[in-house]
Every structure is written in C-alpha cells, then in structure tokens.
C-alpha positions in Angstrom: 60.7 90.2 12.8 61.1 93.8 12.9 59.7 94.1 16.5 62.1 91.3 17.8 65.1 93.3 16.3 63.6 96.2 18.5 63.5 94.9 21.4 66.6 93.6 21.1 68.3 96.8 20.1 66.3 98.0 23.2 67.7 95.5 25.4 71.5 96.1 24.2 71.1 99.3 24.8 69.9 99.0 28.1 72.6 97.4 29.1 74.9 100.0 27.4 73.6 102.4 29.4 73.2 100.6 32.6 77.3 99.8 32.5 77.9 103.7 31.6 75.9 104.4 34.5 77.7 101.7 36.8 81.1 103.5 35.2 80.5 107.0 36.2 79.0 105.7 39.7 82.2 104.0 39.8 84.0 107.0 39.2 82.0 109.2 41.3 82.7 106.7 44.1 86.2 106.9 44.1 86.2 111.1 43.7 84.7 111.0 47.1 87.1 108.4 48.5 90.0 110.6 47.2 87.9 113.3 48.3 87.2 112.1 51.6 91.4 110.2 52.3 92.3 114.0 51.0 90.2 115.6 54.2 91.0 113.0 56.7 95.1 113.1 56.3 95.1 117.0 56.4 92.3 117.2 59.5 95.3 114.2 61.0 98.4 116.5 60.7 96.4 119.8 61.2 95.5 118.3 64.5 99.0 117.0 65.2 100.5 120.2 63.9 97.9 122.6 66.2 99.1 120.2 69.4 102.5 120.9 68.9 102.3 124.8 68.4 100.2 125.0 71.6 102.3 122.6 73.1 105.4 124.9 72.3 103.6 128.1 73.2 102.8 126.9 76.8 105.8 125.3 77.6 108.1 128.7 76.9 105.2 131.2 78.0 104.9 129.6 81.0 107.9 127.4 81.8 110.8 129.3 79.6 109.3 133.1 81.6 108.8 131.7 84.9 112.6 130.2 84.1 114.0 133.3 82.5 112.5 135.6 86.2 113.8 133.0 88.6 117.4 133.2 86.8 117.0 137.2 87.1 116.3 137.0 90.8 119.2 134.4 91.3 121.5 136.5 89.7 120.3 139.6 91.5 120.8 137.8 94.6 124.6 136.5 93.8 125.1 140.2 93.3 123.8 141.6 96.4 125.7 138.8 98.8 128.9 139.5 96.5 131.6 137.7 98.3 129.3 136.0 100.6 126.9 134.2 98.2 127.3 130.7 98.6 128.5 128.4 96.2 125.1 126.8 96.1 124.1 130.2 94.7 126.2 130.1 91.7 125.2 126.1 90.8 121.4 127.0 90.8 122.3 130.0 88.6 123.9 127.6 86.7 121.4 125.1 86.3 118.7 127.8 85.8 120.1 129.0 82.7 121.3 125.4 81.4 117.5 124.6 81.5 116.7 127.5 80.3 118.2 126.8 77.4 116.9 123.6 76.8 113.5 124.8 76.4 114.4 127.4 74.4 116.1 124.6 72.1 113.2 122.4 72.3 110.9 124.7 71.3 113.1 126.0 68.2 113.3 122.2 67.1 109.5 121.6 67.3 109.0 124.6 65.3 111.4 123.5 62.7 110.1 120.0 62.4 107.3 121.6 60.5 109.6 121.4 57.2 109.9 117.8 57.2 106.1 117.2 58.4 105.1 119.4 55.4 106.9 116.8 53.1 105.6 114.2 55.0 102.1 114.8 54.9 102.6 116.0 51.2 103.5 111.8 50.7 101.0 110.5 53.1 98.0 113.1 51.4 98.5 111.7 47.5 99.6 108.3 48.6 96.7 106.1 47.1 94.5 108.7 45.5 92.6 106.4 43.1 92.5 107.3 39.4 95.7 110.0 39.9 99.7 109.0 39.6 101.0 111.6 41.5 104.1 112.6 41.4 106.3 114.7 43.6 109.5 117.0 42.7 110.6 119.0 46.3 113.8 120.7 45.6 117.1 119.8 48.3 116.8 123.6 49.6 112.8 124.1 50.2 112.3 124.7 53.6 108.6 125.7 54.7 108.6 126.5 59.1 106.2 128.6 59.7 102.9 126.5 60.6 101.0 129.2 59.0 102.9 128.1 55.3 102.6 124.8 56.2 99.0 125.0 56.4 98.0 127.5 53.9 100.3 124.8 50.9 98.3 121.4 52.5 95.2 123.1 51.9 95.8 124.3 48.9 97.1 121.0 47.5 94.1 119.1 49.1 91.7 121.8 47.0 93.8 120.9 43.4 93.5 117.4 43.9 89.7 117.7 44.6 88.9 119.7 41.6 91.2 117.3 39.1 89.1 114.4 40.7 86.0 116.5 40.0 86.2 118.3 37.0 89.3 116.6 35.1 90.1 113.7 33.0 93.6 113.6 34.1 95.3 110.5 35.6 98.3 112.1 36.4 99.1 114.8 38.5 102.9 116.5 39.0 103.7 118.5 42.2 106.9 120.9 41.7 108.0 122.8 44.9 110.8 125.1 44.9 112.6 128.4 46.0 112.5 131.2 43.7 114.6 134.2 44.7 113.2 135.5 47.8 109.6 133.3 47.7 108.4 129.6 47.4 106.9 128.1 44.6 104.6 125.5 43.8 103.1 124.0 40.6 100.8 121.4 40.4 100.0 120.2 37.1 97.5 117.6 35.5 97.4 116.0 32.1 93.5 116.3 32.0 91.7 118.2 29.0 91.6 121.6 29.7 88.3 123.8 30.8 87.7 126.7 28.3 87.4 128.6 31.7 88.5 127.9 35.2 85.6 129.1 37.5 86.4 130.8 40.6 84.1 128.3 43.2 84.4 128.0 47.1 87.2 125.9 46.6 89.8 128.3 44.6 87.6 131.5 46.4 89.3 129.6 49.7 92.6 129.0 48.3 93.5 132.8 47.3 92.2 133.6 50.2 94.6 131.9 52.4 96.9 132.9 50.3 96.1 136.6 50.5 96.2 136.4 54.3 100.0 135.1 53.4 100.9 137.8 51.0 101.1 134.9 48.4 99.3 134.7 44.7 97.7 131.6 43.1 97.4 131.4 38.9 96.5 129.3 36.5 97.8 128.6 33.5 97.0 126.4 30.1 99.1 123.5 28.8 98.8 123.1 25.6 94.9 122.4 26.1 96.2 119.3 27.6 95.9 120.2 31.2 96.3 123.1 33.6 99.0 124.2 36.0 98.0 126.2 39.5 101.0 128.4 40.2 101.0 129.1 43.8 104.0 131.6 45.5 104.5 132.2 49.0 107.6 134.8 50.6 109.8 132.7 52.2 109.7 133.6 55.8 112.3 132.2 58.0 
C-alpha cells in the first residue's frame, strides 16, 4: 500500500513539474516573441528613417547646391547685360530660386516628420508585446527631430522592454515623455518586484552609451520595491 501511494505521489508530481516546466517554456516563448516584434519594428523604422536622411542629404547636396550656383550665375548674368538682359533672363531667375526653395522646404519637412515617426513607432513597438500592458503618456509639447534622438530613445525603449520581459515579473509597463526645462525626459516604469541590484549588462552598457554620445544620462530608481523606473534625459536640440 505504501509503495502504491509512492508512486502515485511520484506520478502527481511529475506532472506538477512537467506543467511548471511547460509554464516557464511558455513564458520564455513569448520573451523572445516580444523580444524578437521589439527588434523587427525598430530595424523597420531605423531603415525607413536612414532612407529618408540619405534621401534628404542627396537631394540638397546635390540638387539644392547645383540650384543655389546656377541661381548665382543667372543673377550674375542679369547684372552684367543690365538693361539688355532679356526678360527670359529674369523668369529663369525666378523659377531658379522658386525651386530652390522648394527643396529647401522639402527637406526641412522630412527632417521634422521625425517627431511624429518617433511617436509612431513608439505605438507600433509595444503594440502587442505579450505578458506587458503598456501604456503611453507623451506630453502635447514633446518634440524629438533630430534622427540622432530619435534613434538613441527607440533603442533605449526596445532595451527596457527586453529586460522587464527577462528579468521582471511585471505585467505592466508606463512610458512618460516630457520636456523638462531645457532637456527631454523619459520614464519608463514597471510594476514588477524589484532586483536588490540592477546589473550594468550589454544591454544598459549600450544604452548609456548612446546616451553619452548624446550628452544625455540614464538612472534608475526603486519604487517602493514594487518595480523600477529608468530615468532617461536628453537636451532638447532643435
């Protein structure tokens, strides 16, 4: 009797363990998916983002100078003929700098799209993160243009999220961005249990790195020993 109790205690917990083991596989599984959606949205936009900068270099290195000498020579032209110069002369002057104009324009615009992608990829970056509620609080007046910024703030976000999927029992996850005097700030907070240290890996080595590069700072601070906020301040650059 007492071996058949044994074996069943055995058996129960067998399968105890075998549906722990099929929980944290299950868990594991969707870090890396989060992981993994994380990457592929930011390695999307950086992709967009580095088109569009080389896109806008080219056109008013090459297009905007060659523009800007021929409007020079027109003008210089006009001036010698004086009287004389055509009318002709005078529309193609005209034109010249109208375009001119334009590129300089379209160029300005593409560079200051970067504030609503950064928004924009924020939302399509946590949208369906499994296990995380994320939550997102951008304040009217942030504006982030410089690609650099842009970059440097994805990253940084993608990193957070990676490490509360990896090292966190949080579900929920709140992502405050706003303008501090002259610099930028950003707080992402989770509601997981808090490490009794935060260990400077690859990961956050990277981050205040970039940051660095930026003039900006990253810190860390303990809620309660309910979770853990990154602080992360960049100088506004316009």
């Amino acid at each position: 009797m007492g071996g058949y109790f044994l074996i069943q205690t055995l058996v129960l917990w067998g399968f105890s363990l075998s549906a722990s083991i099929e929980v944290a596989a299950k868990n594991q599984l969707e870090m890396l998916n989060g992981e993994l959606s994380a990457t592929q949205q930011m390695l999307i936009k950086t992709i967009r983002q580095n088109e569009r900068l080389r896109i806008s270099r080219d056109l008013y290195d090459q297009a905007g100078h060659h523009l800007a000498a021929l409007s020079i020579n027109l003008q210089a032209c006009s001036l010698k003929l004086g009287k004389q110069a055509p009318v002709e002369l005078e529309q193609c002057s005209a034109i010249t700098k109208s375009m001119l104009k334009d590129v300089r324009h379209m160029v300005s615009d593409w560079r200051e799209d970067e504030s609503e992608n950064f928004i924009e990829s924020i939302s399509t970056m946590v949208a369906g993160i499994p296990r995380l509620q994320v939550s997102l609080d951008i304040e009217d007046d942030v504006e982030v243009k410089q690609y650099k910024q842009v970059n440097c703030l994805l990253r940084c976000i993608q990193e957070s999220i990676t490490n509360i999927l990896k090292h966190s029992s949080a579900n929920e996850v709140a992502i405050k961005i706003r303008k501090k005097q002259n610099k930028l700030q950003m707080e992402i907070t989770d509601n997981g249990r808090s490490p009794v240290v935060i260990r400077n890996g690859n990961g956050i080595k990277g981050m205040q790195e970039r940051l660095a590069e930026l003039m900006g700072s990253l810190n860390y601070q303990y809620i309660d020993k309910t979770g853990v906020r990154a602080i992360i301040e960049l100088p506004v650059t316009e």
